[in-house]
C-alpha positions in Angstrom: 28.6 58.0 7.2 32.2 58.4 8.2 33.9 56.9 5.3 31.5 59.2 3.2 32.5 62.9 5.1 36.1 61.1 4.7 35.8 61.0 0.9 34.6 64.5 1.1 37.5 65.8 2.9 40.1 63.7 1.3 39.1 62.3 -1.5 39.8 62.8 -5.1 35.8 62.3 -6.7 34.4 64.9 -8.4 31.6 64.5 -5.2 34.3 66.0 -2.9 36.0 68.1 -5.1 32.8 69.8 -6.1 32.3 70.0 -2.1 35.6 71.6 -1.5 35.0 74.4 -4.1 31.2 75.0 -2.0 33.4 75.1 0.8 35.7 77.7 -0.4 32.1 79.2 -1.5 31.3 79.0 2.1 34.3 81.1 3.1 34.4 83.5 0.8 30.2 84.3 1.3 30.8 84.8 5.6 33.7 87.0 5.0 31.5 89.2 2.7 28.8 89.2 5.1 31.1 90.0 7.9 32.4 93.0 6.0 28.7 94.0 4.7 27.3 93.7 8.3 30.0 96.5 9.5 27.5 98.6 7.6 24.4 98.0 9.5 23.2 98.7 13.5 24.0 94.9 13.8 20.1 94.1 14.7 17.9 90.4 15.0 18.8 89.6 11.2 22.5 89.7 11.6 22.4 87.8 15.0 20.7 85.5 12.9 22.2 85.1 10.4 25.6 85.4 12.3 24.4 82.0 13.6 23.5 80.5 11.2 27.1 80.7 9.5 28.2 79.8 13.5 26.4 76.4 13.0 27.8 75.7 9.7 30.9 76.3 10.6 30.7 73.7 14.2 29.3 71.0 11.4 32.6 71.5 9.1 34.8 71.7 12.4 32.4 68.4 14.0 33.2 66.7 10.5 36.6 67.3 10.4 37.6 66.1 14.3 35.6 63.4 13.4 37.5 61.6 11.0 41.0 63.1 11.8 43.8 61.2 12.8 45.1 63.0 15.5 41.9 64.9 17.0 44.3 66.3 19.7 46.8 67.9 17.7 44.0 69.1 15.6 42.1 70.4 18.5 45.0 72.8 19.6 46.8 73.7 16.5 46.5 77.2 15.6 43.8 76.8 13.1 41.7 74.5 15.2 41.6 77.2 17.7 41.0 79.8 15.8 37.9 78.0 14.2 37.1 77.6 18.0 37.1 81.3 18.5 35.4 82.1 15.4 32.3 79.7 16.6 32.2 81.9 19.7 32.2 84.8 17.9 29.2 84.1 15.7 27.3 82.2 18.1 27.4 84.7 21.1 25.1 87.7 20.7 27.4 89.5 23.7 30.7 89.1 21.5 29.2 89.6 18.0 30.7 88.4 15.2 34.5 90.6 16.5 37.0 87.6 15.7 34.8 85.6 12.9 37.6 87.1 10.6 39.9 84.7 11.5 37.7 81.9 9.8 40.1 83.5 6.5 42.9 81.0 7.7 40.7 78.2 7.2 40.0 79.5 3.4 43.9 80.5 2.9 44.5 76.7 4.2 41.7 75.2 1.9 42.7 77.6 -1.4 47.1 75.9 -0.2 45.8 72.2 -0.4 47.4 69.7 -2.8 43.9 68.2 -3.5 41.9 71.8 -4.6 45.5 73.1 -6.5 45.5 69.6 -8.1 41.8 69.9 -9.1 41.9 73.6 -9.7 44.8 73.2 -12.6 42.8 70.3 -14.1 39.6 71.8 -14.1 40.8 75.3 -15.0 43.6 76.4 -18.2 43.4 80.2 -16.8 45.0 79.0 -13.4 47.0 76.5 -14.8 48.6 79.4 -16.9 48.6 82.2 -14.0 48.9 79.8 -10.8 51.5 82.0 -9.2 49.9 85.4 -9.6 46.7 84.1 -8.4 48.2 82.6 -5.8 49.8 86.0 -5.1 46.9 88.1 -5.8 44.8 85.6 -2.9 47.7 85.8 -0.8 47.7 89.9 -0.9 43.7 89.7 -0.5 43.7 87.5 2.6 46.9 90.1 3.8 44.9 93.0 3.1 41.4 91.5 4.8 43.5 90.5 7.9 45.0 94.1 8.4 41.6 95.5 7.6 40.1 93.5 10.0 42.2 93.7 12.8 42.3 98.1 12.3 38.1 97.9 12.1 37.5 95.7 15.1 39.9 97.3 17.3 38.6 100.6 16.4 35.2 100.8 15.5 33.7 101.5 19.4 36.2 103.8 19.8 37.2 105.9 17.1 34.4 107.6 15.0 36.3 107.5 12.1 36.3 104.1 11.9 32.5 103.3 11.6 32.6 100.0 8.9 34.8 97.8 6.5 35.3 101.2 4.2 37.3 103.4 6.6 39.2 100.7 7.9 40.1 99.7 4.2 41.0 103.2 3.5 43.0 103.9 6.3 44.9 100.1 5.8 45.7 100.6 2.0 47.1 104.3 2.2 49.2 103.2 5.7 50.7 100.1 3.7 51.7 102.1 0.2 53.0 105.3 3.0 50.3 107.7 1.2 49.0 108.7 4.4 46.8 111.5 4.0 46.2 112.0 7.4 41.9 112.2 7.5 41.4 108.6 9.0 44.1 108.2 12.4 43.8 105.4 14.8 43.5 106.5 18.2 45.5 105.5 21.6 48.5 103.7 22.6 47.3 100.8 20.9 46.1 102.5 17.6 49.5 104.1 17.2 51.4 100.8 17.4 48.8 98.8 15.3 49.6 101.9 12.9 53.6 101.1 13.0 53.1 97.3 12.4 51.1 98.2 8.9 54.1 100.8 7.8 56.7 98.0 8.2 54.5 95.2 6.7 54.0 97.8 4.2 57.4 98.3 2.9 58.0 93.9 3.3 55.1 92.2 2.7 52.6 94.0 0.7 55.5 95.2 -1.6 56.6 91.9 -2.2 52.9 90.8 -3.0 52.3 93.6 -5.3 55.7 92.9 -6.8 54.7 89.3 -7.8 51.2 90.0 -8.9 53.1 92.6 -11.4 55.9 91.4 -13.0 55.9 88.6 -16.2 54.7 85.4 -15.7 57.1 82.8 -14.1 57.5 79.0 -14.8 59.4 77.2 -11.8 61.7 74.5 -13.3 65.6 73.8 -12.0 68.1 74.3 -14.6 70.6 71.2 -15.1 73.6 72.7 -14.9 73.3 76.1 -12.0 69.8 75.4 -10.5 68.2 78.7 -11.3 64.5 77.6 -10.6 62.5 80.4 -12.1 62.3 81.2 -16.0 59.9 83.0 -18.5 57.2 80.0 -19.6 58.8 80.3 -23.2 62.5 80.1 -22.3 64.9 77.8 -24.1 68.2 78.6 -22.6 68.8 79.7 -18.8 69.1 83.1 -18.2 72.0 82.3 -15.8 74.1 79.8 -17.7 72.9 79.3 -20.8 72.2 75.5 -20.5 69.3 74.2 -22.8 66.2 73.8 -21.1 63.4 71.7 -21.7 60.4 73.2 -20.4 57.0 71.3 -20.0 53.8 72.9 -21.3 50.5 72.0 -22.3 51.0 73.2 -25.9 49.1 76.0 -25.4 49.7 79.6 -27.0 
């Protein structure tokens, strides 16, 4: 049993890659829910089916201690405890489902791994082509959950403006690109400063995000001669310096 939920985790079969992407599946399905639940009275169905994800989520943690290396470290590293939290989250009807949003580092580390990128650039030309803006566009989407997140479930029993996923998205997207219209505030101490960190990850972050997602298509390969790293996919000579390059592709227009 052990060397087969090793193979699943680690190895390179189409058996665990196949259970990698349902895991990724997995992921992105409870952070839907968690966002589509902000829109009901959070009744027996949602507790239900809050922990039902909450098991599913102690067998992939279970499986994963199991046949790690170093169960310690993995135990306490910041993503083992934040899968910790998000367990208690799910599974305790007092809490609710409040911090299951961190189970998005999980996916963000799953989406970064060598195995999945290795797979996902075999089994797919349209990433292979677009890696980087993808990669930029999940990065931005995982930013923009995070902050969404964070602004609903500090605010939601307080602040009546705040009642789901919607406002809280509102209020996050027009804070981060310094719109603010001014219908949605945050309220208290606490709302004002949670308010000031979006503005300055606004004008960092999410710009830089945005920027990548927008702007032509890179292909990373260091030129010979001055070591500039980043070039269009169809360049011949380096921008920089003018050396020749010799650009890898996969002869595709």
């Amino acid at each position: 049993m052990k060397t087969l939920i090793l193979e699943l985790y680690e190895g390179d079969t189409r058996r665990a890659v196949h259970f990698r992407y349902a895991l990724v599946a997995f992921d992105v399905a409870t952070i839907l829910f968690l966002m589509g639940s902000s829109f009901t009275d959070h009744g027996l169905p949602v507790e239900i089916v809050d922990a039902l994800i909450g098991i599913g989520i102690v067998a992939d943690f279970a499986a994963r201690l199991w046949i790690s290396r170093h169960r310690m470290a993995d135990l306490v590293n910041p993503l083992g405890i934040a899968d910790i939290v998000v367990i208690i989250s799910l599974l305790a009807p007092i809490i609710g489902e409040g911090l299951a949003f961190l189970r998005v580092a999980r996916m963000l580390r799953l989406l970064r791994s060598y195995q999945l990128l290795k797979r996902l650039r075999q089994d797919f030309s349209f990433f292979r082509q677009n890696e980087q803006t993808i990669s930029a566009g999940v990065n931005l989407g995982v930013f923009l959950f995070v902050m969404t997140a964070f602004v609903y479930e500090t605010q939601h029993l307080v602040n009546d403006k705040i009642a789901n996923y919607a406002d809280a998205l509102y209020f996050t997207v027009t804070t981060l690109t310094t719109t603010g219209f001014g219908d949605v505030t945050l309220v208290g101490t606490s709302g004002k400063m949670i308010a000031v960190l979006i503005m300055i990850f606004g004008v960092s972050l999410f710009l830089r995000l945005v920027q990548v997602i927008i702007r032509p298509n890179k292909v990373v390969h260091k030129c010979p001669h001055c070591g500039l790293k980043r070039h269009d996919h169809d360049a011949v000579h380096c921008k920089a310096c003018g050396q020749i390059l010799n650009i890898e592709d996969d002869g595709l227009v």
